[in-house]
Structure formats: structure tokens, C-alpha cells
C-alpha positions in Angstrom: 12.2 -7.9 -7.4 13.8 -4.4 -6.7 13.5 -2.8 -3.3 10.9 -0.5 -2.7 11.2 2.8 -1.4 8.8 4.2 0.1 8.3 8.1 0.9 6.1 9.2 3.8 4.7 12.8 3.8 2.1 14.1 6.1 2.7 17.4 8.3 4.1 17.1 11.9 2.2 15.2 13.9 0.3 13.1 11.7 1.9 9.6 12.4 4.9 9.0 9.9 7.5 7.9 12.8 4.7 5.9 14.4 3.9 4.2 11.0 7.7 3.8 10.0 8.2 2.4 13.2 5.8 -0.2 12.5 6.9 -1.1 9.1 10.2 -1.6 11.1 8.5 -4.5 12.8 7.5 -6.0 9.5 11.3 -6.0 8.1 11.5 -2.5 6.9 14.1 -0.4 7.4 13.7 3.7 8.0 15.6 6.8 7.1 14.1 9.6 9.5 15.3 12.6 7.9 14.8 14.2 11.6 17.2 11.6 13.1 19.8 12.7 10.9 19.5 15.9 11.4 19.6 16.0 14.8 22.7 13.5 14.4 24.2 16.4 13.3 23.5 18.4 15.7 20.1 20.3 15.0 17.4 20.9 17.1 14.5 20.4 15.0 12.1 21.9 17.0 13.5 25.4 16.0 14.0 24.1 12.4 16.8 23.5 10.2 18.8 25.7 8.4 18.1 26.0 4.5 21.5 25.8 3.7 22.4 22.1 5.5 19.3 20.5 3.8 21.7 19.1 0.9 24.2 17.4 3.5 20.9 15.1 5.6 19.9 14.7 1.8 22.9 13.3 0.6 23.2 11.2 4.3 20.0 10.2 3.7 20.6 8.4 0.1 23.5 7.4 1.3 21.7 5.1 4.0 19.2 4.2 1.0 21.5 3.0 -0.6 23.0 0.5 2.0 20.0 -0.6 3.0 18.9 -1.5 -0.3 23.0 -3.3 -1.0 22.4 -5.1 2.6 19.0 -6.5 1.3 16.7 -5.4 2.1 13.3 -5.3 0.5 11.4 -1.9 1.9 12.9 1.1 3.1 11.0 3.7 4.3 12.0 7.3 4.2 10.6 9.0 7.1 10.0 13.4 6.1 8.0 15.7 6.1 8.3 15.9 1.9 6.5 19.2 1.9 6.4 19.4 -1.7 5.3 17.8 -4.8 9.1 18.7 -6.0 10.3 17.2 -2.8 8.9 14.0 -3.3 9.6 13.8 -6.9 13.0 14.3 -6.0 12.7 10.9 -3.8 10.8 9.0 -6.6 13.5 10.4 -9.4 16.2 8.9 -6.9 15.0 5.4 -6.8 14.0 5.3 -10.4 17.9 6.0 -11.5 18.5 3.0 -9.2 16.4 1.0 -10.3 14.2 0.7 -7.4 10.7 0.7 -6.8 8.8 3.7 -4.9 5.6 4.4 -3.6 4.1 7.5 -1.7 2.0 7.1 1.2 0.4 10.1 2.7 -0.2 10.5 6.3 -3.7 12.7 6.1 -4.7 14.4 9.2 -7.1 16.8 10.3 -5.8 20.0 11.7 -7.9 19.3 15.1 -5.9 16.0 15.2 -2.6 17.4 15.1 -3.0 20.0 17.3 -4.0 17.7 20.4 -0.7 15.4 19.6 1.1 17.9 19.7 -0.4 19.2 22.8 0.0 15.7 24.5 3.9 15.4 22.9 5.1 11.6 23.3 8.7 9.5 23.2 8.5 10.5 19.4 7.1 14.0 19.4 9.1 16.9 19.0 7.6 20.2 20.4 7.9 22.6 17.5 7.8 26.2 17.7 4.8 27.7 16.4 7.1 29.8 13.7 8.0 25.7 12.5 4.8 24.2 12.2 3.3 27.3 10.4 6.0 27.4 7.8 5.8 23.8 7.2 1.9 24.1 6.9 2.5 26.9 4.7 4.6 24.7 1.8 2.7 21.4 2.4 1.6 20.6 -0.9 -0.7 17.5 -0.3 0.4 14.8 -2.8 -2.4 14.0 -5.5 -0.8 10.6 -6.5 -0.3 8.8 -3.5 -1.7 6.2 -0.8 -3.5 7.7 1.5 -4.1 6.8 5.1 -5.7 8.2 8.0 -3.9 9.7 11.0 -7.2 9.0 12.8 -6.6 5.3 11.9 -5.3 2.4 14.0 -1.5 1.9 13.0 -2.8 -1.7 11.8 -5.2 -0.4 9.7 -2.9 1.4 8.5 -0.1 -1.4 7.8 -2.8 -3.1 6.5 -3.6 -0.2 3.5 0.1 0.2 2.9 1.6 -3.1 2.9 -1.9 -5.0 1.1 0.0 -7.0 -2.0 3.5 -6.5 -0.6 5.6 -9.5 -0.7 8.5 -8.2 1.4 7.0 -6.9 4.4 5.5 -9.2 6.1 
């Protein structure tokens, strides 16, 4: 069976690192798109430039694509995907190699974000306010996806993405 990929959206906040990080336990491996950009040298809590979005995008497929020639069966690809284009993007990459994809959407109420960010964490980044409100501003939630609940325990949700999964268990 071909390698799934599997695309995470959900604003900042919402739980993608902490659900990726899980799947990690389970055998999957993660492209955080925020890890690569601070790799090369970004702060991403003043945001990225427009222009160097291309170069963590073609990184990014570029560790896709090893995973997937090293194995393994589920790679997760950790981002924002603020828009329906960005994540067809994602699902028109693993279709031209041959792999299977999936979206999962991180939901979460605005109430719910604003405390995590509030209480930051190992995994939190503290965004400037001009950040999160231009990311909120382009989210497009997905309308074909799984959804889970940022509200829900990271088993449950494990549980609601990986239910019928033979490679991550």
C-alpha cells in the first residue's frame, strides 16, 4: 500500500504539533513547516517572508519524499495550510507520487486558542498579534476533511485520525 500523507491545518494554537507529535509515537514521521523555517533562520513569531515560502516548500517535499523512499508508511505535514489552494497543493503533490493523502483539521474555538496562547508551552510560539490576525484572516476552513477537536484529548484524537489505519499503530 502507498504511503499516506497526511496534511494538518488548523490556525495557531489549535494542536497540530501536539497531534503530529503523537502520530510520531505511532511510527509517523513529521514535516513541521515551522521547523524548517526557523532552520533557516526565521523567526516565525514575526512571520515569514512571502518571497522564501517556495524554498521551506520545496525542503519540505523534499523531506516527503525521503521519508516516504526510507519507508515509511505515514508522514504527517505539520502547517498551518491556510487555504483551500494550499492544501490542494499538498494533496496534488502526493497524488503525482502516487501516494495516498488525507486532511485532518485541527478545529478550535477562538476562546481556546487565545488561552494557549496566553499560557505558551515547549511547542508554542508567541506570535505577534499582526501574525495571528493575518493568518486568521486567510484561514479558509477545509470542507472535505477529518475533523477533530482542539478541545479533545490527543487520544481521542489519534483515535479519530488513525481509526482503520494499518500503518500507524
Amino acid at each position: 500500500m502507498p504511503s499516506l500523507l497526511l496534511i494538518l491545518t488548523g490556525l495557531p494554537y489549535s494542536g497540530k504539533t501536539t497531534l503530529a507529535r503523537a502520530l510520531e509515537t505511532r511510527g509517523a514521521a513529521i514535516v513541521e513547516l515551522d521547523h524548517i523555517n526557523r532552520e533557516r533562520g526565521f523567526r516565525i513569531e514575526d512571520g515569514v517572508p512571502v518571497a522564501e515560502w517556495p524554498e521551506t516548500i520545496r525542503q519540505a517535499e523534499v523531506l516527503i519524499e525521503e521519508h516516504v523512499k526510507s519507508g515509511r508508511e505515514v508522514v504527517v505535514l505539520s502547517w498551518v495550510n491556510p487555504t483551500h489552494r494550499d492544501r490542494q497543493r499538498w494533496q496534488d503533490f502526493a497524488s503525482a507520487r502516487g501516494l495516498r493523502h488525507e486532511v485532518v483539521y485541527v478545529a478550535a474555538e477562538q476562546s481556546l486558542l487565545t488561552t494557549r496562547r496566553t499560557v505558551g508551552g515547549p511547542d508554542r510560539h508567541d506570535l505577534s498579534d499582526d501574525v495571528i490576525q493575518r493568518v486568521q484572516r486567510r484561514f479558509q476552513p477545509p470542507t472535505e476533511a477529518t475533523t477533530v477537536q482542539a478541545s479533545w484529548t490527543t487520544q481521542r484524537q489519534l483515535d479519530a485520525v488513525t481509526a482503520g489505519w494499518s500503518g500507524c499503530d
